[in-house]
GUSE-412645 format. One line per 5 residues: number of its first residue (from 0); their letters; for each residue x, y, z of N, C-alpha, C. Coordinates in steps of 0.1 Angstrom, whole numbers, padded with zeros to 4 digits. Each point is the difference from the previous one (the first is absolute). Layout:
REM residues N
NUM	a	X/Y/Z/X/Y/Z/X/Y/Z | ...
This chain:
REM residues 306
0	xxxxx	0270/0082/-0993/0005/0014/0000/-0005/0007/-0013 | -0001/-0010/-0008/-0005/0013/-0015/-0014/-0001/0005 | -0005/-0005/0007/-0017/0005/0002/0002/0012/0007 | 0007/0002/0007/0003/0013/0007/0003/0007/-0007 | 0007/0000/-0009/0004/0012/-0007/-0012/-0002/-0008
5	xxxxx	-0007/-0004/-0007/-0006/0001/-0012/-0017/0004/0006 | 0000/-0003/0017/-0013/0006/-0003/0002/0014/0012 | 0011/0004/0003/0002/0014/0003/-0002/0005/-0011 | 0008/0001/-0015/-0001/0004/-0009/-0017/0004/-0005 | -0005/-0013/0004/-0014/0002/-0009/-0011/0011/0011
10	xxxxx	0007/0001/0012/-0006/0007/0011/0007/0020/-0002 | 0009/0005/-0006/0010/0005/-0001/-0009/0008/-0011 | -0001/-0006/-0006/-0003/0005/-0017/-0019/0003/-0004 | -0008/-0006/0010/-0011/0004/0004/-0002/0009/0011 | 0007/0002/0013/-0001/0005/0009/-0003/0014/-0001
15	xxxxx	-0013/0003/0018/-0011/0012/-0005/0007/0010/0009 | 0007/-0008/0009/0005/0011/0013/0013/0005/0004 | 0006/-0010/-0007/0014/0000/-0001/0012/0001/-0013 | 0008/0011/0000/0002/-0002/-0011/0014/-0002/-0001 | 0009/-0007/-0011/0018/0004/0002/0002/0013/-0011
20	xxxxx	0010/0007/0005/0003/0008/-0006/0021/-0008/-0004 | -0007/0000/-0018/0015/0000/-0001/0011/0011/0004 | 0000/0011/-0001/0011/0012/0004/0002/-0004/0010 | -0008/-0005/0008/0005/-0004/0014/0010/-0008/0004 | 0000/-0010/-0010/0005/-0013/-0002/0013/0003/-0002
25	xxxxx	0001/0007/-0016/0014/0006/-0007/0007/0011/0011 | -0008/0004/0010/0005/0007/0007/0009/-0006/0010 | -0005/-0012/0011/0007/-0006/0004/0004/-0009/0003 | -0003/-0003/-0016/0016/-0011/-0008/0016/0011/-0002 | -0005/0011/-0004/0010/0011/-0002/0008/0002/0009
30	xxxxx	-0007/0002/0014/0007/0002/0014/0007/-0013/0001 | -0006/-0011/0001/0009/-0014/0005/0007/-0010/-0011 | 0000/0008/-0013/0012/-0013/-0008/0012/0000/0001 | 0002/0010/0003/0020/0001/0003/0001/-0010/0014 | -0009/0003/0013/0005/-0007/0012/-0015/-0004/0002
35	xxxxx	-0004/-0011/-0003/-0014/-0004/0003/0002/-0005/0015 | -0012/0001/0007/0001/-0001/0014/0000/-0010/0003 | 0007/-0005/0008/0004/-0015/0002/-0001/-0005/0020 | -0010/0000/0003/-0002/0001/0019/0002/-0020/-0002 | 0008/0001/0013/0006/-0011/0008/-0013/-0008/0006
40	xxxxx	-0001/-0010/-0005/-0013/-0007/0010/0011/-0005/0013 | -0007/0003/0008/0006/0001/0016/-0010/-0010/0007 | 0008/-0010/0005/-0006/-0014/0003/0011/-0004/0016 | 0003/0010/0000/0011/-0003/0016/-0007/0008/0009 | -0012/0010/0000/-0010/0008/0012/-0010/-0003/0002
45	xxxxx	-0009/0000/-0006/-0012/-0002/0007/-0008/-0013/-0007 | 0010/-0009/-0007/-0008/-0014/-0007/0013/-0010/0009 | -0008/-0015/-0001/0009/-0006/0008/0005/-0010/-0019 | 0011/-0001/0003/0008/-0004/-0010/0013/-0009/0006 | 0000/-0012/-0008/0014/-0010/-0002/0001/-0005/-0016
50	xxxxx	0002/-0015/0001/0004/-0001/-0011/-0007/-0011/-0007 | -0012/-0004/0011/-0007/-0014/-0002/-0020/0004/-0002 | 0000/-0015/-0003/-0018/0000/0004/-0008/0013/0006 | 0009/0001/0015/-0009/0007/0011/-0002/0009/-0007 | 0009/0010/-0009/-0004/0018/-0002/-0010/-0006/-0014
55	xxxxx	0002/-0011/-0010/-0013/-0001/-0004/-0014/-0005/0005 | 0001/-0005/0006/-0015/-0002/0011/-0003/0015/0008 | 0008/0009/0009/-0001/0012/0003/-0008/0009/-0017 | 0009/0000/-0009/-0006/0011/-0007/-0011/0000/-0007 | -0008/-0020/-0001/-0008/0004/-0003/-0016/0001/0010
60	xxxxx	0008/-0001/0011/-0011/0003/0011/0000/0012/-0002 | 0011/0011/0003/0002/0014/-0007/-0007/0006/-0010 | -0001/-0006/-0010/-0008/0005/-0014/-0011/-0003/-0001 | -0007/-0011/0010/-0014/-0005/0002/-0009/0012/0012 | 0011/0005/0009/-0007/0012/0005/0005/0013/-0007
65	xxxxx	0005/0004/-0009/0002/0006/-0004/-0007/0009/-0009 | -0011/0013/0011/-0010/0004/-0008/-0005/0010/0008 | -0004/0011/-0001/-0013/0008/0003/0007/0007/0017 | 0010/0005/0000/0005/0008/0013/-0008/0016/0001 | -0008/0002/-0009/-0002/0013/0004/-0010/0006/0008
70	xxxxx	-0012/-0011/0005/-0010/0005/0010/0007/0005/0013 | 0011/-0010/0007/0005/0004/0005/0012/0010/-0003 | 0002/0012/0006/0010/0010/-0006/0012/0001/0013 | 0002/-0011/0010/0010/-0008/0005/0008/-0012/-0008 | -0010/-0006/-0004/0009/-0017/-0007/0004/0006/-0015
75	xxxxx	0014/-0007/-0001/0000/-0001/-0017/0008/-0013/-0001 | 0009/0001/-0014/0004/-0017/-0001/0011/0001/0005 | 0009/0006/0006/0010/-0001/0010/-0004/-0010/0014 | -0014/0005/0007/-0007/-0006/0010/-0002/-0013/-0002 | -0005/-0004/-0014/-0003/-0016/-0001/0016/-0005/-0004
80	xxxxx	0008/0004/-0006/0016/-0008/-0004/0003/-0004/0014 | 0006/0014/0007/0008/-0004/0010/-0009/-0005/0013 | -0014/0000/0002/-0006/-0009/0006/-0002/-0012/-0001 | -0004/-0007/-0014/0007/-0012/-0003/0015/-0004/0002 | 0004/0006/-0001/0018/-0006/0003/0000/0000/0011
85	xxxxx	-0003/0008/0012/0001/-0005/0012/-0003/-0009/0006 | -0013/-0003/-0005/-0005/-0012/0005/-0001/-0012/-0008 | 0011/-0001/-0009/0007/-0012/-0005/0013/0000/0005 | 0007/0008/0004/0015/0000/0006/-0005/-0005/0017 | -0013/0000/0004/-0002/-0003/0012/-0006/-0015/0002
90	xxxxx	-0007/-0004/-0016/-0003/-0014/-0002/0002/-0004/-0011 | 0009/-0004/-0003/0002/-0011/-0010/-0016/-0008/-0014 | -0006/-0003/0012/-0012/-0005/-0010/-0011/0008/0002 | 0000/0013/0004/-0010/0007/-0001/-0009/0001/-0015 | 0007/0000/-0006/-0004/-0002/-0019/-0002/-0016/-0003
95	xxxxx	0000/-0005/0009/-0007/-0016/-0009/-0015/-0005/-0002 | 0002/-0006/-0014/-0016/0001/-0005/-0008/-0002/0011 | 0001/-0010/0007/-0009/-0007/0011/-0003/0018/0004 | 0008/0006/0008/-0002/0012/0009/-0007/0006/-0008 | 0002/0005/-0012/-0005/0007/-0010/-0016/0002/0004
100	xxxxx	-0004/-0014/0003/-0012/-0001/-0006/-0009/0001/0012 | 0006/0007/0012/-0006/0000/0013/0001/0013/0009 | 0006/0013/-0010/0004/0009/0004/-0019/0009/0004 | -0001/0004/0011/-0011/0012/0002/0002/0011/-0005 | -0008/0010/-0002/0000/0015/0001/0014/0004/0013
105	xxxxx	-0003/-0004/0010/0004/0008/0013/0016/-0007/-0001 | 0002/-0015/0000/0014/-0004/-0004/0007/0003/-0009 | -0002/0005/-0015/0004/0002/-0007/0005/0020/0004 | -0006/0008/0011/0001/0011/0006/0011/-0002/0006 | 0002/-0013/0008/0009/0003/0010/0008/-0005/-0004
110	xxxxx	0000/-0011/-0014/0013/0001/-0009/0010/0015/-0001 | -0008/0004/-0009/0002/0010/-0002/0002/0015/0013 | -0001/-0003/0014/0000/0006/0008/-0005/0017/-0005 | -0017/-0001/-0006/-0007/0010/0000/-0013/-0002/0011 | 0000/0015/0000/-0010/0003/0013/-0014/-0004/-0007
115	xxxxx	-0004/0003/-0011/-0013/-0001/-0001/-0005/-0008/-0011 | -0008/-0001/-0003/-0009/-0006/-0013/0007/0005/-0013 | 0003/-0013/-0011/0009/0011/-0010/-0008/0002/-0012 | 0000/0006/-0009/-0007/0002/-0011/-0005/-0013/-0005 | -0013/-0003/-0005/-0005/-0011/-0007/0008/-0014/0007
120	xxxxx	-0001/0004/0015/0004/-0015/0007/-0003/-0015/-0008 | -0011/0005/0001/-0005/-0015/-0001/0003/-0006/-0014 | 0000/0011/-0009/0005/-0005/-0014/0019/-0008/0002 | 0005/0011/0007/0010/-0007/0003/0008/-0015/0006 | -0010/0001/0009/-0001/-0010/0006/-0003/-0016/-0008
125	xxxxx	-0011/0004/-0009/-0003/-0008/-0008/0007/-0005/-0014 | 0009/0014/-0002/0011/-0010/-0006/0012/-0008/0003 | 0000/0005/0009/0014/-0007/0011/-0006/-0017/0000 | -0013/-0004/0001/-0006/-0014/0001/0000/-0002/-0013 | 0000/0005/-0011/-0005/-0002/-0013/0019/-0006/0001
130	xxxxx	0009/0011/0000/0015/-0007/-0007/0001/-0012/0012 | -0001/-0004/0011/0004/-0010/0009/-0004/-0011/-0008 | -0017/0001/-0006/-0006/-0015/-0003/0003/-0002/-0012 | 0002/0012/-0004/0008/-0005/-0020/0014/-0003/-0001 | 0008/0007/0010/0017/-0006/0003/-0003/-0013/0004
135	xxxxx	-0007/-0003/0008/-0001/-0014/0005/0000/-0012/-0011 | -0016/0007/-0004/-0003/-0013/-0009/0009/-0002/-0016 | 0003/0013/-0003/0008/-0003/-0012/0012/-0001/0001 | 0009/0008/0010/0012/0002/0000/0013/-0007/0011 | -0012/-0010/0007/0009/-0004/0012/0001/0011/0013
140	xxxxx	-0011/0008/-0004/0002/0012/0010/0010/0011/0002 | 0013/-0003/-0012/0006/0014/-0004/0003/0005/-0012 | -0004/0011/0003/0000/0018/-0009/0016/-0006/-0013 | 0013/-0010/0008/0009/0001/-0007/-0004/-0012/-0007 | -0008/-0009/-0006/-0003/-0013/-0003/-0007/0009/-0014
145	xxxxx	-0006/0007/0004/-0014/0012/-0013/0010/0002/-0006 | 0015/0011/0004/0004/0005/-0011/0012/-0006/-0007 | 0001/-0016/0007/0012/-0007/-0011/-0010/-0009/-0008 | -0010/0005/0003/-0011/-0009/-0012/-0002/0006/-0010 | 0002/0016/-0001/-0001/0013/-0013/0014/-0007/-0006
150	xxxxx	0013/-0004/-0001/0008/-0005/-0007/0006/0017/-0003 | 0002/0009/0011/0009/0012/-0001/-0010/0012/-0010 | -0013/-0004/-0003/-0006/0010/-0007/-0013/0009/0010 | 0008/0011/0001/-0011/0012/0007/-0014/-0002/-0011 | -0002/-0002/-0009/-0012/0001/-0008/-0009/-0013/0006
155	xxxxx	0007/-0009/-0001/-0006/-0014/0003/-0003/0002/0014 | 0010/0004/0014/-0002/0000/0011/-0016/0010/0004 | 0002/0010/-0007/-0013/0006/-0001/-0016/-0003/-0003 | 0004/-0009/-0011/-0012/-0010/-0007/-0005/-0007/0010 | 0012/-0004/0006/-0004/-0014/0007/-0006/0005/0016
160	xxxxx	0002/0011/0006/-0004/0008/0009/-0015/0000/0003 | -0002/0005/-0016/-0014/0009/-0001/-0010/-0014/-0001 | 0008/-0012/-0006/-0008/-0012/-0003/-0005/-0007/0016 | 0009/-0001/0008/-0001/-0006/0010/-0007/0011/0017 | 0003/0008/-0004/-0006/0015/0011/-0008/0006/0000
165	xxxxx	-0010/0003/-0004/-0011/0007/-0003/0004/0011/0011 | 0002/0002/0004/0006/0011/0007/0009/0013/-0008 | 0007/-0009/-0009/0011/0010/-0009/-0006/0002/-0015 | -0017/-0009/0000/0001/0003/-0012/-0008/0014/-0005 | 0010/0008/-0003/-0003/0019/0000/-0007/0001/-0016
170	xxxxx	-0014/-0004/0002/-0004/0003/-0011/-0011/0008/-0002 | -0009/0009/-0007/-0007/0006/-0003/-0009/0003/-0012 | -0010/0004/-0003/-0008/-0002/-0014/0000/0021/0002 | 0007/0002/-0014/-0002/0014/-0004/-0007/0003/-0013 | -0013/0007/-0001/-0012/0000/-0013/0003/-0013/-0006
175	xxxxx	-0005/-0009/0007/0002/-0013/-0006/0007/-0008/-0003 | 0014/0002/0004/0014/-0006/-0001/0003/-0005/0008 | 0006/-0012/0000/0011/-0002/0013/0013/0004/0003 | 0002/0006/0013/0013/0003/0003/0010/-0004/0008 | 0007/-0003/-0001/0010/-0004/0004/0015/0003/0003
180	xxxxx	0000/0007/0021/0013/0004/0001/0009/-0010/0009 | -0006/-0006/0010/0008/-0005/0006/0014/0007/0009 | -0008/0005/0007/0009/0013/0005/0010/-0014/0013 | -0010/-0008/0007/0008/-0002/0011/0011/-0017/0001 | -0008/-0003/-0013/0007/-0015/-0007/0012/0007/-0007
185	xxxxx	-0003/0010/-0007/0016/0005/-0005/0011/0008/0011 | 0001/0006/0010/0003/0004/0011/0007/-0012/0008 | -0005/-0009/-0001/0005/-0014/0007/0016/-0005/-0010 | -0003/-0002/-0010/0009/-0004/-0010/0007/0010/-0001 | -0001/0017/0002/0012/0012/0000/0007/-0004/0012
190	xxxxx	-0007/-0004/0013/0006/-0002/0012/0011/-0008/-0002 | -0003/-0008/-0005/0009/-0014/-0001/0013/0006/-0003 | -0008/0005/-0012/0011/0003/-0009/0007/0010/0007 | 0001/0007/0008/0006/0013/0012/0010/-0008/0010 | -0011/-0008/0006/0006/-0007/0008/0012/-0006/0002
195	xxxxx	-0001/-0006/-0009/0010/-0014/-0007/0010/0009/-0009 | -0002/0012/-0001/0007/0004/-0013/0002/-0005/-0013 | -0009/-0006/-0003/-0001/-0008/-0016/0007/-0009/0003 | 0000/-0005/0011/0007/-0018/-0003/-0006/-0008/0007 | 0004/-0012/0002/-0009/-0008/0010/-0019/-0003/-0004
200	xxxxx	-0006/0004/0010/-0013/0002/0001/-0006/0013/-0011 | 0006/0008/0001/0002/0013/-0008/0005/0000/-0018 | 0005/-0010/-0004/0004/-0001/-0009/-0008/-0001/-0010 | -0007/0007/-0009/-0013/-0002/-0012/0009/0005/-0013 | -0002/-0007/-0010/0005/0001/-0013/-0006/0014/-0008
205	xxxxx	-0011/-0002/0005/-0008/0013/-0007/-0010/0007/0007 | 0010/0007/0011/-0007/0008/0011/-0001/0013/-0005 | 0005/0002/-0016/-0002/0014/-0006/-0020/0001/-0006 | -0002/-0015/0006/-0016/0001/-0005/-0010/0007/0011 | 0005/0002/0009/-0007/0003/0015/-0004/0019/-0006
210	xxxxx	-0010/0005/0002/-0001/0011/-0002/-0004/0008/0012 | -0003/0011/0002/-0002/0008/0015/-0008/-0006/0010 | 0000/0006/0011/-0016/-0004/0009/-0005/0002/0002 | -0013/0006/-0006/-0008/0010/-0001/-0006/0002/0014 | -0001/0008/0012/-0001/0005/0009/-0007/0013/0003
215	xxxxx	0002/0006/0013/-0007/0011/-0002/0015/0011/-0001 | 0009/0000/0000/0014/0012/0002/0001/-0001/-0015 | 0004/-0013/-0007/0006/0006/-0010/-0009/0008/-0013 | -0017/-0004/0002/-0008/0012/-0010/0005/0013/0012 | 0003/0003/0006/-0001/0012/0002/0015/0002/-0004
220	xxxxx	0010/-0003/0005/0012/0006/-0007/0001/0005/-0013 | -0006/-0014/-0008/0000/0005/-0012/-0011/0012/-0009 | -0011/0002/0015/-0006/0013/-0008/0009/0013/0009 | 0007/-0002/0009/0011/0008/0004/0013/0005/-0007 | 0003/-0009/-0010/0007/-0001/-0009/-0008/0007/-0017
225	xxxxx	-0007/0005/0000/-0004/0002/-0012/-0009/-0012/-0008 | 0007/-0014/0006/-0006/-0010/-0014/-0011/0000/0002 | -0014/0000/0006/-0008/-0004/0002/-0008/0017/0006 | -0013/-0002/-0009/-0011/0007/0003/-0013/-0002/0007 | -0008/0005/0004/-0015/-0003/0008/-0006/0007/-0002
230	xxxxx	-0016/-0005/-0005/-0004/0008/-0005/-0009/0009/0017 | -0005/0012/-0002/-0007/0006/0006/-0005/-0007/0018 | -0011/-0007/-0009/-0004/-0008/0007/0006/-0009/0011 | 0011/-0013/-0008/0007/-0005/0011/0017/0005/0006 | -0001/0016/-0005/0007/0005/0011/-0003/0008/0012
235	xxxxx	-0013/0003/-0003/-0009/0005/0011/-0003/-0010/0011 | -0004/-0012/-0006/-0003/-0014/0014/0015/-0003/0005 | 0010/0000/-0005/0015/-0002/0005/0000/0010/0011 | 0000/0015/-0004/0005/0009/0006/-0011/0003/0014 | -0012/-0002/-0001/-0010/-0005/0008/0006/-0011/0015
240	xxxxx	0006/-0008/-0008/0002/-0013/0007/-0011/-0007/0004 | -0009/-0001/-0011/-0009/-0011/-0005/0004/-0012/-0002 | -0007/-0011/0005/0003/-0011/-0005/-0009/-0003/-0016 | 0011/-0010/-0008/-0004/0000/-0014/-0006/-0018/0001 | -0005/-0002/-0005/-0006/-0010/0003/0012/-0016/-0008
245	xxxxx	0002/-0007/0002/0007/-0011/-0006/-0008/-0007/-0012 | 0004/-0001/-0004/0000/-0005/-0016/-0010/0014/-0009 | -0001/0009/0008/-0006/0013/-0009/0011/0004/-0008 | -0006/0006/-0013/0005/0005/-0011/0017/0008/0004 | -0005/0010/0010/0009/0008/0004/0010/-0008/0002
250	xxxxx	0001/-0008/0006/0008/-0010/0012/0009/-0013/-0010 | -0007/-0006/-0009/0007/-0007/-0011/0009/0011/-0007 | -0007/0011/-0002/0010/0009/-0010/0012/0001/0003 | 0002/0007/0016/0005/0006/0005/0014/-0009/-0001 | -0002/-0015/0006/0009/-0011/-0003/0004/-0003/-0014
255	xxxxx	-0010/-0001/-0012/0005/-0004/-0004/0011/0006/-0012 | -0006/0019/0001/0003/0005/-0010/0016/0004/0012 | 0000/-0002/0008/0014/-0006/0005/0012/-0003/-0004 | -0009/-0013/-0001/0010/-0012/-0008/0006/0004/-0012 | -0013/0000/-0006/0003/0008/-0014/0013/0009/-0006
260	xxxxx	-0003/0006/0013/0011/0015/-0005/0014/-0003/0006 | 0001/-0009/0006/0012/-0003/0007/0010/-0010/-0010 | -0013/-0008/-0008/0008/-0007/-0009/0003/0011/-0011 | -0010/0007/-0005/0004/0012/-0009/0014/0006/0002 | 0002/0004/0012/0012/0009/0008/0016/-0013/-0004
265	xxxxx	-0005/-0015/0003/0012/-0005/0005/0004/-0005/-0020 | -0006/0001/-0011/-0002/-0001/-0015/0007/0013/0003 | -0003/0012/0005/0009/0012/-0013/0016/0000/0011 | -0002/-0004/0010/0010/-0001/0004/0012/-0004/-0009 | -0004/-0015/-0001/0006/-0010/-0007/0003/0009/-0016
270	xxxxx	-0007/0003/-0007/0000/0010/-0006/0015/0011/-0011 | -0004/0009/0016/0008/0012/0002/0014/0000/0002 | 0001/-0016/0012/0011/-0001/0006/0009/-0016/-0005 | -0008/-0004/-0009/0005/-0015/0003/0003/-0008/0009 | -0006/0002/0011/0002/-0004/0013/-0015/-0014/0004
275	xxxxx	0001/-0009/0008/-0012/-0004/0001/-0001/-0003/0012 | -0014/0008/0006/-0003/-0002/0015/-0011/-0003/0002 | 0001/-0005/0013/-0011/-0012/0003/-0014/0006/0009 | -0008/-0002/-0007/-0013/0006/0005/0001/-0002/0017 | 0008/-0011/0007/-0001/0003/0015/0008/0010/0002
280	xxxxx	0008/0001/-0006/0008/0014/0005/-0006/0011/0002 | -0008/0001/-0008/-0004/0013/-0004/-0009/-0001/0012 | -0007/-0005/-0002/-0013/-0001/0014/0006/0002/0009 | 0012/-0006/0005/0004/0004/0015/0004/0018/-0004 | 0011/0000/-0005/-0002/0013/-0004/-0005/0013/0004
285	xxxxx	-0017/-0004/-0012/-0009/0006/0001/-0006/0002/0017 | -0001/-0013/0009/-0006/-0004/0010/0005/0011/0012 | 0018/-0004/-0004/0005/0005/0013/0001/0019/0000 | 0001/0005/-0016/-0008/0013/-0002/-0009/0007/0005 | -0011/-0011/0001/-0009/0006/0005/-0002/0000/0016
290	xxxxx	0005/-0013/0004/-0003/0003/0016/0012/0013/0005 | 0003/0006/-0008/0012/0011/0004/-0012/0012/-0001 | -0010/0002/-0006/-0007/0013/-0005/-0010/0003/0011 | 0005/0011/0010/-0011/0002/0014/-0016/0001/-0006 | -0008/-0006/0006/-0016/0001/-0005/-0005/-0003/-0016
295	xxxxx	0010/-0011/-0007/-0005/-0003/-0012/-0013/-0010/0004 | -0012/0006/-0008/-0010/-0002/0001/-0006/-0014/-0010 | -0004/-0010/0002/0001/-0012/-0008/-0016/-0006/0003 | -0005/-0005/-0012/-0011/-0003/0004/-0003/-0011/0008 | -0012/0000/0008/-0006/-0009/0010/-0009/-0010/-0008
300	xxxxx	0000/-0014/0004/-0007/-0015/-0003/0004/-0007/0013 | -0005/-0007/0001/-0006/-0010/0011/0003/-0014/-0014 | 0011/-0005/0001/0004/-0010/-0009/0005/-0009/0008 | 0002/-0017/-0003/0010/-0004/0005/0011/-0008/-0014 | 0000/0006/-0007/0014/-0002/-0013/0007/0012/0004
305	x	-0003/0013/0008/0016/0009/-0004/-0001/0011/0015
């Protein structure tokens, strides 16, 4: 997690197209230190939840498809949650590595009881075999075996994510740097931690190291919000509804100078108010903000990290 933070930062502080505006920031820290916004992770609708294994094997089948809803402007992540839940409340071992690793394009559809081809199928597809044959071979084949092996640490369960998945590992090179967000290995460990309510499966000693998910809703809230600027250029391709290319300049910024500002925001917080809140708060937060804003416009990538 400090590579995350430390090479947002180094992405932040060079960045050509994106900018933070502190007033932004002091602005709303100002609005939310008296009653910082505090949204309910809600795990009784559209995710399937108990108290064992099953909802960790479910979430992180969950967070392994968890990516790229926008070609289609029918599907979002409500479609994949409670699609998966159904069709684990209707099979029990629908999530076992063995299955994992034999799922089609067209099955993994009628899992999910969607009509058509879904965004970057086949990438998808292909991670669903990627976690089957690596739950198998390292973990005895479950998702809950991975995270009693972190020893309660979201930082470590992350580590160990990105080591074993090539799938989660969300990395990028910016003018020569490497970057590192890990949008969908940290999302898995906030789940938990939602899920479970910080106990159990859920329980991490220092889940205050988890920082946002850099996505496509929350750069835009946050340049909805004041914190965040664009320059000319990549608000013209946004507002266009251009696609931005992945691992292009624009597209690293956009995430990372994100991150950045969100830890900036949750520092003056802490600050102003003496209060200390947890970068996943804020993100859901931020998240459930935005999906409230008719026609917020958020940039387009063809990724499978976010």
């Amino acid at each position: 997690m400090d590579e995350v933070r430390s090479s947002a930062a180094w992405v932040a502080s060079r960045s050509s197209h994106v900018f933070i505006d502190s007033s932004g920031i002091e602005k709303v820290v100002e609005d939310t230190k008296d009653s910082i916004p505090k949204v309910e992770w809600n795990f009784e609708g559209i995710h399937y939840s108990d108290d064992g294994p099953l909802t960790v094997q479910y979430l992180l089948v969950l967070d392994a498809l968890n990516f790229c809803f926008w070609p289609d402007k029918d599907l979002n992540y409500d479609d994949l949650a409670s699609g998966l839940k159904l069709a684990l409340e209707k099979d029990k071992s629908v999530f076992d590595a063995d299955r994992l690793q034999k799922y089609t394009g067209p099955e993994l559809r009628a899992l999910l009881n969607w009509p058509r081809p879904l965004p970057l199928e086949d990438e998808r597809v292909r991670l669903l075999h990627e976690v089957g044959y690596e739950l198998e071979r390292s973990f005895d084949g479950k998702a809950a075996n991975l995270v009693e092996s972190c020893g309660k640490s979201a930082s470590k369960l992350v580590r160990t994510i990105a080591q074993h998945f090539s799938g989660f590992r969300d990395h990028s090179v910016y003018k020569g740097h490497q970057i590192f967000l890990y949008k969908r290995a940290q999302i898995f460990a906030a789940d938990l931690y939602g899920a479970f309510k910080g106990r159990g499966y859920g329980e991490f000693h220092d889940v205050g190291a988890i920082t946002i998910f850099a996505d496509y809703i929350v750069p835009a809230v946050l340049r909805q919000l004041g914190v965040l600027r664009y320059s000319s250029l990549l608000a013209g391709l946004i507002e266009a509804e251009n696609e931005i290319k992945a691992g292009s300049e624009e597209e690293i910024e956009l995430r990372a100078c994100s991150v950045y500002a969100v830890e900036k925001m949750r520092e003056l917080i802490a600050e102003k108010s003496g209060k200390q809140v947890l970068s996943v708060d804020l993100d859901l937060w931020l998240w459930s903000y935005g999906i409230r804003i008719p026609g917020l416009q958020h940039h387009r990538t063809l990724s499978i990290y976010y």
